[in-house]
N, C-alpha and C positions, 0 to 999 in steps of 0.2 A: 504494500500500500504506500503512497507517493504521501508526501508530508503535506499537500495543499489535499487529498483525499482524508489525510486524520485530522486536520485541523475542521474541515466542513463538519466530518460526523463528529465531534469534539463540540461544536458550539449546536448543531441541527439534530443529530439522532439522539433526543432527550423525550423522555415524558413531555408533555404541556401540564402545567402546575403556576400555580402565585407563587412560588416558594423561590426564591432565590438559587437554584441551582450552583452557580459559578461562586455559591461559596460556604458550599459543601464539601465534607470528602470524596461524593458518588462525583464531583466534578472532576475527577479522575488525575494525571497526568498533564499540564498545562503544555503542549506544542508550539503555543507562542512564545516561549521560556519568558516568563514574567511580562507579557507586554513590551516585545520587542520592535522597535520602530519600524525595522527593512523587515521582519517577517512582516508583520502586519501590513504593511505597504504592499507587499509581493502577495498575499492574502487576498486584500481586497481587488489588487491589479488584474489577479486572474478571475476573481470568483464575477465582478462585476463585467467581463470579456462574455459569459453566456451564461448568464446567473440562471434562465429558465430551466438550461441543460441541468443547471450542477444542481438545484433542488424542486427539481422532478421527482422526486422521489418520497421526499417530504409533505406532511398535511398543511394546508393553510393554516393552522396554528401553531406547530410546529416551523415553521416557515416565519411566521411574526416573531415568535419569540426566540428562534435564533436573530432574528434582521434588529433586534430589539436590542440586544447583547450588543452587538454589534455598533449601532449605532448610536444608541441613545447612552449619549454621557453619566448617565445616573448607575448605568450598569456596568460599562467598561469605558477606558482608556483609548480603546482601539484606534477613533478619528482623532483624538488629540495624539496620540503616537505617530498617525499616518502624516501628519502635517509635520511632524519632524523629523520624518525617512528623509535620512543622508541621497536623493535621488535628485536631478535636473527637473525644473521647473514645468518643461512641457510633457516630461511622463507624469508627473503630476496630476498636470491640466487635464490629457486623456485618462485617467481614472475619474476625475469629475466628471468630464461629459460623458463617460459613461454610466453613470448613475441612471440617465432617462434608461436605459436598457431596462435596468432594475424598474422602474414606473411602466416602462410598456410592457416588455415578457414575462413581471410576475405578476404587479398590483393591478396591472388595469385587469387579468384575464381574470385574475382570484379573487378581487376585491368586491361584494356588494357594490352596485348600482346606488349606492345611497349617501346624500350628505350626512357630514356629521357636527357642523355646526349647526348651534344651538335644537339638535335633535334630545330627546329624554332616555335615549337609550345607547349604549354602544352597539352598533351591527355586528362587530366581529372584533377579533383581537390584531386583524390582519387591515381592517378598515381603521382601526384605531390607529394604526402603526404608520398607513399612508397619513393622514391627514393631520397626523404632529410631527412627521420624521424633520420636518424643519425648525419646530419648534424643541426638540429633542437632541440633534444633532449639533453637533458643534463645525461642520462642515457649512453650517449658513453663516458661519462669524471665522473675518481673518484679520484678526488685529494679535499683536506681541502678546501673545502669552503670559511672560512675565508679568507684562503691565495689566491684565487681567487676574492674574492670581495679586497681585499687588495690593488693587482696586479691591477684593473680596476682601484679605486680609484687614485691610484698615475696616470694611462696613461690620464684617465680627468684629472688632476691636470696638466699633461705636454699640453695637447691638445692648438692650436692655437686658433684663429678665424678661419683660414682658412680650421684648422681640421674638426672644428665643421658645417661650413658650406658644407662639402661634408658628412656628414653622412646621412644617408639611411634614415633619418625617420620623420613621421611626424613633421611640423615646432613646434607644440606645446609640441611636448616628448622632442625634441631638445632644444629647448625655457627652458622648467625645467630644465631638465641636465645643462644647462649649467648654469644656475642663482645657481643650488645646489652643484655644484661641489666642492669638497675636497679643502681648500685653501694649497698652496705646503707649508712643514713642513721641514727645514733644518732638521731637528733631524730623519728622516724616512727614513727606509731605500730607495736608491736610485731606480729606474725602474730597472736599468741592474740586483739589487741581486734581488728583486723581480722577474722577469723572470729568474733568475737561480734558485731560489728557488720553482718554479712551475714545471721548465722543472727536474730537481731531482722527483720531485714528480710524473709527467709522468715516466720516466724511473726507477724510483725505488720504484715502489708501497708500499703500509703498507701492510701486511699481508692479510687484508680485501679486500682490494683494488682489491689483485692480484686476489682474489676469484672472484668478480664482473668483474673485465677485462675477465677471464677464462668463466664466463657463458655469458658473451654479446660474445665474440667472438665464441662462438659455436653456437649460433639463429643465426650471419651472415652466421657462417661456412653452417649450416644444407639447409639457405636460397639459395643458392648456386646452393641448387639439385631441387631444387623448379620448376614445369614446365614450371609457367610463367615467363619469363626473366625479367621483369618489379624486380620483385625480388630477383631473382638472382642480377642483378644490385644494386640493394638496400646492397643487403651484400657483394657485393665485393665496395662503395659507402665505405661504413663503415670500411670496413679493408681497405679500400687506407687511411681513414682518421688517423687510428691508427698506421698503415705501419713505420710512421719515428719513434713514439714512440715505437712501442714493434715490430720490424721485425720480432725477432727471433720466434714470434707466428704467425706473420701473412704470412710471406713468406712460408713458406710449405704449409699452407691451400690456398693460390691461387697457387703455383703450384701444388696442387695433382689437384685443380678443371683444369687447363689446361690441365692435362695430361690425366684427364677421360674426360673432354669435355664435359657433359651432354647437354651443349648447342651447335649447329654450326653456330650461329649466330658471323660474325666474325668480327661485329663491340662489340660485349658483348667478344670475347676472346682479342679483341685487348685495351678494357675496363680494362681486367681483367689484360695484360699486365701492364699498368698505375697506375690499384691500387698496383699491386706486391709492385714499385717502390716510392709509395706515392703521385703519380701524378694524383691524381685526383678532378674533380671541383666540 
């Protein structure tokens, strides 16, 4: 068995469970030796080349809750390692644009026909997955690292009691954080330049940057025309979330999709209204 073969059944050939697998014993042997940057890089390089192929084999929930691992920051490392594979910038780029691969050969065929904003129910775990993977991923933000863990660090250092006890997360994640948090440093800079020093970084990308903003917003743009609305949502999801930061890219590309309409769903055009404007949940 080839090591891009044990890494796939490693994260995909699992029960479907709420339970945190990947940090269990039954999570077996780690293949990525601790969240290794070039594996992970090389990982995602091939799996997103003909993602349909490589989990054909796997259920739709099974399928979400590997892509979930995978993606979504709250579970693993993996997109913030991928962003600091030792690799040139335009093999980089061709992993992003292939991302749509991923929205057309799995989520549009597998996904319910169904929005999910402000619906009262989840349709699936697989529909869940498409229309946050922007809001989950760390792959829709490319600003300096550092000065993002920077920026957290000081806002736990300001956090109350009273902050800390409405955060969203398990009492035991919350319980750490808060016993490890940053002690506050008169000498650092304060929250306010730290937040003007990120939202710079939003609005006036590095050179690199802009490249990676330019191919994530063309897999939302292309998402768009996608048959299943489920994903369509998903990419205009994504451009309401970049909407304040870069308009000048993202306002054309939701109104040319108004104006062709591919969808008549006129809770998804009145969607697409809200992302124009940055209003979106």
């Amino acid at each position: 068995m080839s090591t891009f073969q044990q890494q796939v059944q490693y994260i995909f050939d699992r029960p479907v469970s709420d339970e945190q697998w990947y940090d269990t014993p039954a999570a077996g042997p780690d293949p990525f030796e601790g969240e290794q940057p070039l594996l992970i890089f090389e990982f995602l390089e091939k799996l997103l080349q003909s993602p349909a192929t490589v989990l054909s084999t796997y259920s739709d929930d099974q399928v979400a809750q590997g892509l979930d691992f995978i993606f979504n920051s709250s579970s693993s490392n993996y997109c913030h390692q991928f962003k600091l594979a030792p690799v040139d910038l335009a093999r980089k780029l061709a992993v992003l644009q292939n991302l749509f691969l991923l929205f057309r050969d799995v989520l549009n065929p597998r996904c319910m026909g169904n929005l999910s904003a402000g619906a009262q129910r989840t349709w699936s775990r697989l529909n869940n997955f498409c229309y946050m993977f922007w809001d989950i991923s760390p792959l829709s933000v490319w600003v300096d690292q550092d000065a993002s863990k920077e920026l957290g660090f000081a806002l736990m250092a300001d956090m109350s009691e009273d902050d800390w006890g409405m955060l969203d997360l398990p009492p035991e994640i919350r319980d750490f954080l808060q016993m490890n948090k940053p002690a506050s440093d008169p000498n650092a800079p304060s929250r306010e330049e730290l937040e003007a020093k990120m939202m710079d970084q939003y609005q006036n990308p590095s050179e690199d940057a802009e490249a990676c903003y330019s191919a994530i917003l063309e897999v939302m743009r292309q998402c768009l025309y996608l048959s299943n609305p489920a994903c369509a949502e998903s990419g205009l999801h994504g451009l309401g979330e970049l909407a304040v930061f870069q308009p000048r890219k993202v306002v054309p590309i939701i109104s040319e999709f108004l104006f062709k309409k591919p969808h008549q769903d006129q809770k998804l055009l009145s969607y697409a209204l809200a992302a124009r404007d940055g209003m979106v949940l």
